[in-house]
Each structure stands twice: as C-alpha cells, then as structure tokens.
N, C-alpha and C positions, 0 to 999 in steps of 0.2 A: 900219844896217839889215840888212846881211849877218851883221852877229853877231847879234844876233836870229833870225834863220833857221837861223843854225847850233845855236846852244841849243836850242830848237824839239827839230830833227830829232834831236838827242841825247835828249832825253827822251823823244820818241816811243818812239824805238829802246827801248831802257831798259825802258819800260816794254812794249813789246811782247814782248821777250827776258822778263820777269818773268811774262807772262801764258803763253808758248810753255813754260816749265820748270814754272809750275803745273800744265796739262794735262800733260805729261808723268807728273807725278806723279801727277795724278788718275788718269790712263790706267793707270798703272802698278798703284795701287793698287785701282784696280776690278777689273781681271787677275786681282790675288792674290786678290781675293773669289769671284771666279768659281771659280777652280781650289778654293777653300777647299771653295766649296761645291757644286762637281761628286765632290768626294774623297768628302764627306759624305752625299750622294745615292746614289753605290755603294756606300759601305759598308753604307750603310740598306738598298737591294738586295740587298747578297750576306749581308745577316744576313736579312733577310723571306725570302729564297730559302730560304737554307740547305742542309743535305746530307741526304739519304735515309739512316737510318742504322736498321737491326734491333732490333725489340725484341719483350718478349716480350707475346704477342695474352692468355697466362693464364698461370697459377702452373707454373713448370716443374720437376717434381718430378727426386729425385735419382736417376742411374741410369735414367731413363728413359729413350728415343732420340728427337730433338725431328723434329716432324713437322711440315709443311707450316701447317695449321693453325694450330699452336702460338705461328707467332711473326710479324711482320707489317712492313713499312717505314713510319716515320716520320720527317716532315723534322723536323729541329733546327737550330738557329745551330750554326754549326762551332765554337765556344767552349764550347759547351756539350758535346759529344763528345770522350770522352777519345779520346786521339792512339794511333796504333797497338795499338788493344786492340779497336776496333768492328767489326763488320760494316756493309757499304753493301748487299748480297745477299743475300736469302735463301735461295740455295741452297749458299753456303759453310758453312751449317748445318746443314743435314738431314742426318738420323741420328746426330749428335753427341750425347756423351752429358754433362749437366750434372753436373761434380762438387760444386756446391753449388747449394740451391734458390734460383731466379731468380721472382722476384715478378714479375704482370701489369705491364705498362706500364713496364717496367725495360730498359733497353741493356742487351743480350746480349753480353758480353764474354768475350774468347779465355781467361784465365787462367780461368775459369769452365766452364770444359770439358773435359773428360778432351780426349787426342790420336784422333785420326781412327780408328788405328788400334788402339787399345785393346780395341775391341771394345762390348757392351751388357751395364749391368747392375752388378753387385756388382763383376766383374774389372775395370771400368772405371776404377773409382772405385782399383785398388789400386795403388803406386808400383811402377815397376819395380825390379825384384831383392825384391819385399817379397811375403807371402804373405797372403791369409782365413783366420782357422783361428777356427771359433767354437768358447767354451767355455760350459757349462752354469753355470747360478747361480742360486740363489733370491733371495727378497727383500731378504732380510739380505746375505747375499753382493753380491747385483747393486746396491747403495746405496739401495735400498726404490723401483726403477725413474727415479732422476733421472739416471742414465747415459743421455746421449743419443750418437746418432752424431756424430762431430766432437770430442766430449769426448777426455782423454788418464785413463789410470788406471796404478795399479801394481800388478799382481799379486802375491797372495800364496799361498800352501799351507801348508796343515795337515796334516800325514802324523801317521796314527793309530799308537801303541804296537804292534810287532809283532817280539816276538821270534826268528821266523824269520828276519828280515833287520837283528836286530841293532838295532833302533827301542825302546827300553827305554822311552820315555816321549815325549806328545806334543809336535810340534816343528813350529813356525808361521815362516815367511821369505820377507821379497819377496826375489823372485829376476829381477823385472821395473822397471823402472819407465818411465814415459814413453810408452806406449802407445796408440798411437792408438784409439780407437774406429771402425770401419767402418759398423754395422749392430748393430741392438737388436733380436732377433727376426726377425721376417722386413720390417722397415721400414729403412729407407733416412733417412730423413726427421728431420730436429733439430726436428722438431715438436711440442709439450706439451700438452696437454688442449684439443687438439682434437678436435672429433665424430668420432666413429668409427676415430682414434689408437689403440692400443690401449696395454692399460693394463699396471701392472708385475706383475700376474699372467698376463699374455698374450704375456709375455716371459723364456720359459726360460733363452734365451741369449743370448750379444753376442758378436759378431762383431770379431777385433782384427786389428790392420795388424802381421804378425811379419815376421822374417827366419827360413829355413828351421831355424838353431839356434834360436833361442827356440821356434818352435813344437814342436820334438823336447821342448824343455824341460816347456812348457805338459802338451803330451801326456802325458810320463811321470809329472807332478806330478799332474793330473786321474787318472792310474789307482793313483797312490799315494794319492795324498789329498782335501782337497777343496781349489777352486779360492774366492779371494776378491777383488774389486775393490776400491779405494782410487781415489777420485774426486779428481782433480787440477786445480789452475787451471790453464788455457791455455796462460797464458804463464807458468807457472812450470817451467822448464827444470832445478833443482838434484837433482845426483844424493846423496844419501845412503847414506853405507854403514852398515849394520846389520850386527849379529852374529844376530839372528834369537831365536824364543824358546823355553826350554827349558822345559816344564808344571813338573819338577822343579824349575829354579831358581829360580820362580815363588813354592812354597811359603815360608811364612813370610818373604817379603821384605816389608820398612818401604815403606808408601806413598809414595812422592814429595809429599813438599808436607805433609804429615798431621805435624799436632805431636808434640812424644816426650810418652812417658807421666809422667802428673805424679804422683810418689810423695812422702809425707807425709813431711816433716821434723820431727824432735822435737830439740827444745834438750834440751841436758844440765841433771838437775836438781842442784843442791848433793847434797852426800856424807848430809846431815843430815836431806835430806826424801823420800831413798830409802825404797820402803817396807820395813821389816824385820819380822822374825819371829825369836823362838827356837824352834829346836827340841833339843831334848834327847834325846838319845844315851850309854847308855852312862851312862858317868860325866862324860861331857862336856856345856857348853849349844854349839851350833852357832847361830854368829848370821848370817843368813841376809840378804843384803836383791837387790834386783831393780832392775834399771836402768827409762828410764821407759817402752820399749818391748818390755821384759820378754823379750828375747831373749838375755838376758847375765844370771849372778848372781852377787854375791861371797859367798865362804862366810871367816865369824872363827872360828875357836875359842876357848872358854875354859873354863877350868878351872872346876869346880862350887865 
C-alpha cells in the first residue's frame, strides 16, 4: 500500500515539473513576442514621424540668392534623406546661392550650393583660383546655340593672313581644351526651349571658367583672330595634341577616306596589229606605227 503511494506522488511530481517548464517556456516565448513587437511599433513611429528636412517650395534658378519663400520644411522617413548633405533649417539657407538648378519639391542639398561666402550671382557660380571671361561667337562659332551652361568645349582660333606680323597664310589651332561653360548670354540656366529661354540668336556670347593664363590666351586670340567652340561630352576628359592647321598646307591635300583616282589601263597590243603608215621621205619609205595609247611611236626605215 505504501508503494502505491509512493508511485502516485512520483508522477504527480513528474508531471507537475513538466507542466512548471512548459509555462516557462510559454512565458518566455510570449516576452520575445512582445519585445518583437514593441521594436516594430517604434520603428513604425519613428519612420510615420520622421525628420523635417528642406526642400525646395519652386524651381531654384542658378545664381540666384534663395529666399525665405523659396524653400519650405518637409517631414520624410530618415532613410529616405541623404546623410550629411540635408538641411533640417531653413535659415542654414538663406542667401545661399544654387550652383545648379534645384527643382520644386526636391531636397536642397549642400554640394548644390555655391560656399556662404562666395558671394551672389555669376562670381558664385566660379571655382576658386579660376576666372569669367566671356568671349563673343556667332552661330556657327557658338555650335548653332546647343552650348548650354554646364557643358565643357574646346576653343579654337583662326588668325587671318597678315604680313605685318609675319602670318603669311591662314592658321586655325585649339589652344584650349576642356572648358568649362559658366553662362550662354546673359542666362545662367541649362535650360532648352523653354518659354521665354532665349534663343541662339539672342546669344552673342558664352561665358567660360579660365585660369588667369588662358584667359590672357583667349584675349590675345579674340583680338588676333576669330574665336570658335568645339562642343564636348561631359565626361570625356581626353586631351589631344594637335599640330593645328596651315590654309597652305591645306591646298591640294588627298581627302582622307576618298578613293585614288581610277586611270584607264590598256594591254599591250601584238607588234602586228599596231597601227602603221608609210610615209615617204626623201629617198627613203619611213615606216611609222603607234602604240595603242598613242603616246609612243616606232619609226623603221627602208630603203625605196
């Protein structure tokens, strides 16, 4: 009877220990659900929150100084704003000047902005140690107006025949290349057939980014000669050396690429079916005959 009782309390045990490490486990693992989904509750918060982060209220032209108006705060998820480039203030902005045009509704970013101290305007827009120097250009010269601001070009010159200074014949050489474009006229703006844009006759000049030798260069080249653009990709960085071109050397040079000239070939005809003639001379018959391109003749003699 005692053992009996003793079995008993052994399974009770048993199975109470079995049901005590269950709950455990249950407890344990409800915990981790909870924390799961407290972590996920704040995240959903702090992304719904998000950051107050500047943008622009309308289109921020180049060179212009941003005003108050101009730009506005909007929250975003902070994943969404790039990392040290944003503004949270809008008055870390005011008066700043936009080195490229910033579209309404767009995050106003630092590399997008000339330095505080730059100043307003074209000089804003220039690097330091680098100069503005606009030169004059017609249609043809200016690439018939698709030169826009931002573009790179390579200058060239054509200095006219002038034997005062020893210029015996015309002579054409980029002396530039890689050049920045600043300004098309009096715009600022990489903008293309927009209303009231002006057009490539409404653009005498273009504005380039020199260092103070080239622009000595430019200058003496515009009063020597005339001035020409060469419109460049972007990112095409390759410098080319040229010898330049001589009007003289020019003349009479074979086109590149252009087939040689095709001059008529004539076979040799037999000795027998040359065409001949007697002529008579003298006391002699001279027998005369002609090759079949008639630029050669043999002359026989014979005795009458």
């Amino acid at each position: 009877m005692a053992t009996q009782q003793t079995g008993g309390r052994f399974k009770a045990i048993l199975i109470l220990g079995i049901s005590l490490a269950a709950a455990v486990v249950a407890v344990v693992l409800v915990f981790r659900m909870i924390q799961v989904a407290q972590q996920e509750v704040a995240k959903a918060r702090e992304v719904a929150e998000g950051t107050d982060v500047v943008v622009a209220a309308r289109d921020l032209n180049v060179g212009v100084p941003i005003a108050a108006e101009d730009v506005a705060l909007r929250r975003m998820p902070r994943e969404a704003i790039p990392e040290g480039v944003a503004f949270t203030t809008t008055t870390e902005i005011l008066e700043r000047v936009p080195r490229e045009r910033i579209l309404a509704n767009e995050i106003v970013r630092s590399e997008r902005l000339a330095v505080s101290e730059a100043g307003i305007g074209l000089n804003a827009l220039v690097s330091p140690g680098m100069r503005a120097m606009s030169v004059g250009v017609t249609a043809v010269s200016g690439v018939s107006g698709f030169i826009l601001p931002g573009n790179y070009v390579d200058v060239i010159v054509t200095i006219r025949p002038d034997e005062s200074s020893g210029v015996k014949s015309w002579i054409s050489r980029a002396f530039l290349q890689g050049v920045k474009v600043l300004a098309v006229g009096s715009s600022l703006e990489a903008v293309k057939d927009k209303p009231g844009a002006p057009k490539a006759k409404d653009k005498p000049t273009v504005t380039l980014e020199l260092d103070l030798q080239q622009a000595e260069e430019v200058a003496l080249s515009a009063s020597k000669g005339d001035i020409h653009l060469v419109l460049r990709n972007d990112i095409d960085i390759t410098r080319v050396a040229t010898q330049g071109a001589i009007a003289s050397a020019l003349v009479g040079k074979e086109v590149e690429g252009a087939p040689a000239p095709v001059r008529p070939v004539y076979a040799a005809a037999p000795a027998e079916s040359k065409p001949m003639s007697e002529v008579i001379v003298g006391g002699q018959v001279q027998e005369v005959r002609f090759d079949q391109d008639g630029s050669k003749t043999i002359t026989v003699q014979k005795k009458k």
